[in-house]
C-alpha positions in Angstrom: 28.0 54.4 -195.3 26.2 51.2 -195.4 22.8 51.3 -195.5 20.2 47.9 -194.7 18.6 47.2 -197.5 15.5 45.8 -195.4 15.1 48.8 -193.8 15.5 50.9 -196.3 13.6 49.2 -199.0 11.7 47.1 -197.3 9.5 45.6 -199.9 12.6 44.8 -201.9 13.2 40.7 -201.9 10.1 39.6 -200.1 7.4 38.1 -201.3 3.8 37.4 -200.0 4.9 34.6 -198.3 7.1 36.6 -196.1 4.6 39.5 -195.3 2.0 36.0 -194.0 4.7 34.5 -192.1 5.0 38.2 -190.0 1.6 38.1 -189.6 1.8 34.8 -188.5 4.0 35.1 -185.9 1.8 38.5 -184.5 -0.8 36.6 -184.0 1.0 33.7 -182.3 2.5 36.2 -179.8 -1.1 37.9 -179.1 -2.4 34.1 -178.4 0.6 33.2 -176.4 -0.3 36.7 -174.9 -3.5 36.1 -174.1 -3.0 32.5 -172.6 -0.8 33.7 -170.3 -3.0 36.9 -169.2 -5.8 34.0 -168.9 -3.8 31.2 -167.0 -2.8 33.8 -164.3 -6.5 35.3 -163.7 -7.3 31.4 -163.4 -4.9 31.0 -160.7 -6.0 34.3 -159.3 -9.5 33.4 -159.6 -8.9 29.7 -157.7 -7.0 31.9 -154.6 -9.6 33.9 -154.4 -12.3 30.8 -154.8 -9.9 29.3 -152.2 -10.5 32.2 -149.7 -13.9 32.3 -149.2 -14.1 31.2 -145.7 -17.8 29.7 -146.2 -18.2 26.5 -148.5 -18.5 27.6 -152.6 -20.1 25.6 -155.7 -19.6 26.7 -158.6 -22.4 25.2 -161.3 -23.4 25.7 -165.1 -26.8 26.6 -166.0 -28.1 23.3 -165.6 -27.1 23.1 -162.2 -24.0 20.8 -162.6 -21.2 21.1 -160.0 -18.3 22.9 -162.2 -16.1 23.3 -158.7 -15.5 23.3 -155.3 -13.5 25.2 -152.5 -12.1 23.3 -149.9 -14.8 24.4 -146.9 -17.7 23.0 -149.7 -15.7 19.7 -149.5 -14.9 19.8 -145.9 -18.5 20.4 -145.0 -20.0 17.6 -147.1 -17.1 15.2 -145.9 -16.6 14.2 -149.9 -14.0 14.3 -152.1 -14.0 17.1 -154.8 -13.5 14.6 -157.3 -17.2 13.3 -155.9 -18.7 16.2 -155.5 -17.9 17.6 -159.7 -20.7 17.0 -161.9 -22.9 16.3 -159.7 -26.5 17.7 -159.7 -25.9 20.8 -157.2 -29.9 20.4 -156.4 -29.6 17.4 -154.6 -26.9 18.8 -151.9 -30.1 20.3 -150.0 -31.9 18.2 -147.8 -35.4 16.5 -148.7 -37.5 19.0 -147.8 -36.1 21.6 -149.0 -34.8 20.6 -152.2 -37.9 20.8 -154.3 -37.7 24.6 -153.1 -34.2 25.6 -153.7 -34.5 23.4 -157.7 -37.3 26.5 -158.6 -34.7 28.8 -156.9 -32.1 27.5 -159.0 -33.7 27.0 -162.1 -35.7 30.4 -162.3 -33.2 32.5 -160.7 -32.4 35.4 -163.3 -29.4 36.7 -164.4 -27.1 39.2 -162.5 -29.6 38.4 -159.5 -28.9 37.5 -156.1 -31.0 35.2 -153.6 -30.4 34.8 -150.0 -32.3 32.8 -147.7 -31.8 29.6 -144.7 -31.8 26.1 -146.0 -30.4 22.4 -145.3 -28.1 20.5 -146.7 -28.0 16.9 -146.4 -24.3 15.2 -145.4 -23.5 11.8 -144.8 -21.6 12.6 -141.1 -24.1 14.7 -139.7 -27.1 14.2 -141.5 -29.3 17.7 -142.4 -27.5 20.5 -141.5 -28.9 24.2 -141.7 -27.4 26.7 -143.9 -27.4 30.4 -144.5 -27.5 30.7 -148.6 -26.5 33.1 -151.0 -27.1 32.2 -154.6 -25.9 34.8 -157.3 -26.3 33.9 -161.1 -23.6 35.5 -163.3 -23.4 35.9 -167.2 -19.8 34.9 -168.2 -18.9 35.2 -172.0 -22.5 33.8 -172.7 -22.9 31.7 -170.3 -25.0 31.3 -166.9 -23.3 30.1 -164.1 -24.6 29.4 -160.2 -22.5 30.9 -157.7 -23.7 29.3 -154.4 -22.2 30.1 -151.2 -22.9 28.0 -147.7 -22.5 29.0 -144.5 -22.9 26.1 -142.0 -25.0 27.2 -138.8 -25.2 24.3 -137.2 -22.9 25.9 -134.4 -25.5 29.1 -134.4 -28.5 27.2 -134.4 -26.8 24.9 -131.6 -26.2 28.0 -129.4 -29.7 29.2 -129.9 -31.4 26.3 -128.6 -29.3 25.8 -125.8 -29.9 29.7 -125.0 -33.4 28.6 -125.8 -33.2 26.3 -123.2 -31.6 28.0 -120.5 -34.4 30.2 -121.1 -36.6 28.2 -120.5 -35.2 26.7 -117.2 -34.8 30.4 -116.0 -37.9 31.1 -116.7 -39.0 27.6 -115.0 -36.9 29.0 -112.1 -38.5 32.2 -111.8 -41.8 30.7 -112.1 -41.3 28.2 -109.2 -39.6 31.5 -107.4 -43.2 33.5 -107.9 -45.4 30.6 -106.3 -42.4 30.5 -103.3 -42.7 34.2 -103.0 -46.6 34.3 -103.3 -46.7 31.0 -100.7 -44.5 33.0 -98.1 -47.1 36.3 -98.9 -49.7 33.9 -98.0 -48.5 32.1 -95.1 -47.6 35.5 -93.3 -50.9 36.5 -94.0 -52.6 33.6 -92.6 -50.0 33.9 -89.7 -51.3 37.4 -89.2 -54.8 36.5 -89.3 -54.0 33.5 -86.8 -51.7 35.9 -84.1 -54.8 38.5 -84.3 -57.3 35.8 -83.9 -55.7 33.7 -80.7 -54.7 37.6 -79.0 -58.4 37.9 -79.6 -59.7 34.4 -78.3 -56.6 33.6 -75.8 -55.2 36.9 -74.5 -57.9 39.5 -74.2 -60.6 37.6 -71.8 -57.5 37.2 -69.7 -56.9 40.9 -69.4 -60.5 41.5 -68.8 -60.5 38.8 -66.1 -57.0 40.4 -64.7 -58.9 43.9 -64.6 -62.0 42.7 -62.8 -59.8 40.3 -60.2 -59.1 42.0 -56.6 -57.1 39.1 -55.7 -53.0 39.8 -56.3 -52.5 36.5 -56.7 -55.1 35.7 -59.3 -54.0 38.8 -61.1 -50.3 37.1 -61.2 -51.9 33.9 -61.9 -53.5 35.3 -65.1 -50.4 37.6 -65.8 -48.3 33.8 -66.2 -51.0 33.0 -68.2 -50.3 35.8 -70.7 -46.5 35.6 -70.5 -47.0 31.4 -71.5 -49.7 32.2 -74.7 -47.4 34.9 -75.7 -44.2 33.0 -75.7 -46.3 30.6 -77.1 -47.2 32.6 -80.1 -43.4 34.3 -80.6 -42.2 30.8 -81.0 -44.9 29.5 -83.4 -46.1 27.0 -81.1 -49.8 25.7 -81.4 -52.3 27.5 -78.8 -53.4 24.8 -76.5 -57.4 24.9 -76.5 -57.3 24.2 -73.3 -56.3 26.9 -72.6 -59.8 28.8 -73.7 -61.5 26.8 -71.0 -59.9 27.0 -68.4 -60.0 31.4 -68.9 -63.6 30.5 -68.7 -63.0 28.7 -64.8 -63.6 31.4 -62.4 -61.0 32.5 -59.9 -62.2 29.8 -57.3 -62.7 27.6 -59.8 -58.8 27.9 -60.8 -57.9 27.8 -57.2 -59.9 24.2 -56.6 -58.3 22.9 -60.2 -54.7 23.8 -59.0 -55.2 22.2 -55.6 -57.0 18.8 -56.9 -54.0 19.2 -59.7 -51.4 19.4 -56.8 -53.2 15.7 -55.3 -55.0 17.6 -52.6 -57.8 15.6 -51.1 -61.2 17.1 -50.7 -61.5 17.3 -47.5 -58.2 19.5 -47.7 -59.3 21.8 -50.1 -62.2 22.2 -48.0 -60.4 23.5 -45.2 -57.4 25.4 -47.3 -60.5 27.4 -49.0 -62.9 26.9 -46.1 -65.9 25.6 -48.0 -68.3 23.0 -47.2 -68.4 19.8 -48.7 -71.8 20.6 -50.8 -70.1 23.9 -52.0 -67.3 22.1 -53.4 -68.9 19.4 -55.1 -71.0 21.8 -57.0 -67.7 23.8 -58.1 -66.5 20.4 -59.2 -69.9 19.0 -61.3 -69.6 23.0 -62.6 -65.4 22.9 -63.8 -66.3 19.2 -65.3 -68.9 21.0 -67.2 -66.8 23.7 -68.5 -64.0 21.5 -69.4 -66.8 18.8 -71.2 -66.0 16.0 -69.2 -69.8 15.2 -68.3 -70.3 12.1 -68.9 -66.9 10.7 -69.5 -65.0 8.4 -67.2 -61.9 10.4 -66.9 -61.0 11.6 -63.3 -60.6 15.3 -62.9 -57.0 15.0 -61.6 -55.8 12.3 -64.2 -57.8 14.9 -66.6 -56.0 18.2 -65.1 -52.2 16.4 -64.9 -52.1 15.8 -68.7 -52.2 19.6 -69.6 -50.3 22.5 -68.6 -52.5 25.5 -68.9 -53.6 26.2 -64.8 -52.6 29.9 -63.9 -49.8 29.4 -61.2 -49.6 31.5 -58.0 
């Protein structure tokens, strides 16, 4: 039986150089190892980077850019080659960079900051941001993990829900003062249909209840039925129409005749009075209806207006 000498003596015909040159070769494996265990949690660590669906910077300690994810160099509309080494402090926008270099600068290890900023681009100008800046120890080193999350959209929505807010609330405003207006106007209509029943319609029941004369009683009943139409249809009351309810009955009889173009000796005889009588009635209706004193015929005067009781 043959046996190998190496593995059954192995110390027989090696030297020191030999026993290096093993060693050599274990430690090349463990590097080769190790650079391939690293190169594949790199490209794990970039798909993951890549992932992120909000814009990512990654920076050293002194706030230079290290690297980007595509959404950081879609929203700043710059190539990544641009955007690495740059100072990460002056992506925010000029008022709030001095704020977010202290944030940067004194954030502690292991800690994580949240907040709203702006970020200036060169498309759209300053454009608000939700931030979350974590700082992480890494064999030693500090480094910025700062991620971006463009609310432009968000805040867009807002103010145009901030708008229509305000033009519904406009709207219901305007709507109150209609609503209050129609309150007020039925009110004052109300007030107006109690007032002219008062004025208008009552003397002429009380003249209707002391008149013994059937036809002056359906005289003043037309009356009634005109003011009340009058007042269903919103029409203004005549004020005539208050003086001639102060006329008395043969006062409203003379009116209607001189109104029909009788002649005064006609009315005399239709009402049998005497010529004296009827002149007095006449100086008395012209006082009632304040014509004393102007040159206006009483017939011109009585056919411009509507309001003489009929028979």
């Amino acid at each position: 039986m043959h046996t190998n000498a190496q593995t059954a003596f192995p110390d027989e015909g090696r030297d020191d150089r030999d026993t290096e040159y093993d060693s050599l070769l274990g430690v090349t494996g463990v590097v080769e190892a190790a650079a391939w265990t690293r190169h594949d949690a790199m490209k794990l660590y970039r798909a993951l980077f890549e992932a992120i669906p909000d814009a990512l910077i990654l920076a050293d300690s002194e706030c230079n850019i290290l690297a980007v994810n595509q959404q950081a160099v879609s929203l700043f509309c710059e190539e990544e080659t641009d955007l690495l080494g740059r100072d990460c402090r002056r992506v925010f926008g000029p008022e709030e960079a001095a704020f977010m270099a202290d944030v940067l600068v004194n954030l502690e290890d292991d800690t994580l900051w949240q907040g709203v900023s702006t970020i200036a681009t060169p498309a759209d100008g300053e454009v608000p941001v939700d931030l979350s800046v974590h700082k992480v120890c890494v064999a030693g080193d500090s480094l910025l993990q700062i991620v971006i999350r463009d609310m432009s959209v968000r805040v867009g929505l807002e103010q145009d829900l901030q708008r229509t807010e305000a033009v519904v609330e406009g709207m219901n405003l305007a709507l109150r003062h209609v609503i209050k207006s129609v309150h007020e106007e039925r009110r004052e209509m109300k007030d107006e249909l109690v007032q002219q029943v008062k004025e208008q319609v009552m003397p002429t029941l009380e003249r209707i209840a002391d008149e013994d004369s059937s036809d002056m009683r359906q005289s003043y009943k037309s009356v009634i039925e005109d003011q009340l139409v009058d007042m269903a249809d919103g029409a203004s009351s005549d004020p005539l129409e208050g003086i001639m309810l102060r006329l008395t009955p043969r006062e409203v009889e003379i009116c209607r005749l001189i109104a029909l173009g009788r002649k005064t000796r006609e009315i005399c005889d239709l009402l049998q009075l005497s010529f004296e009588t009827l002149q007095t009635h006449r100086k008395n209706i012209r006082r009632k209806l304040d014509l004393t004193g102007q040159r206006v015929s009483l017939y011109v005067y009585l056919q411009q207006q509507s309001s003489l009781p009929r028979t």
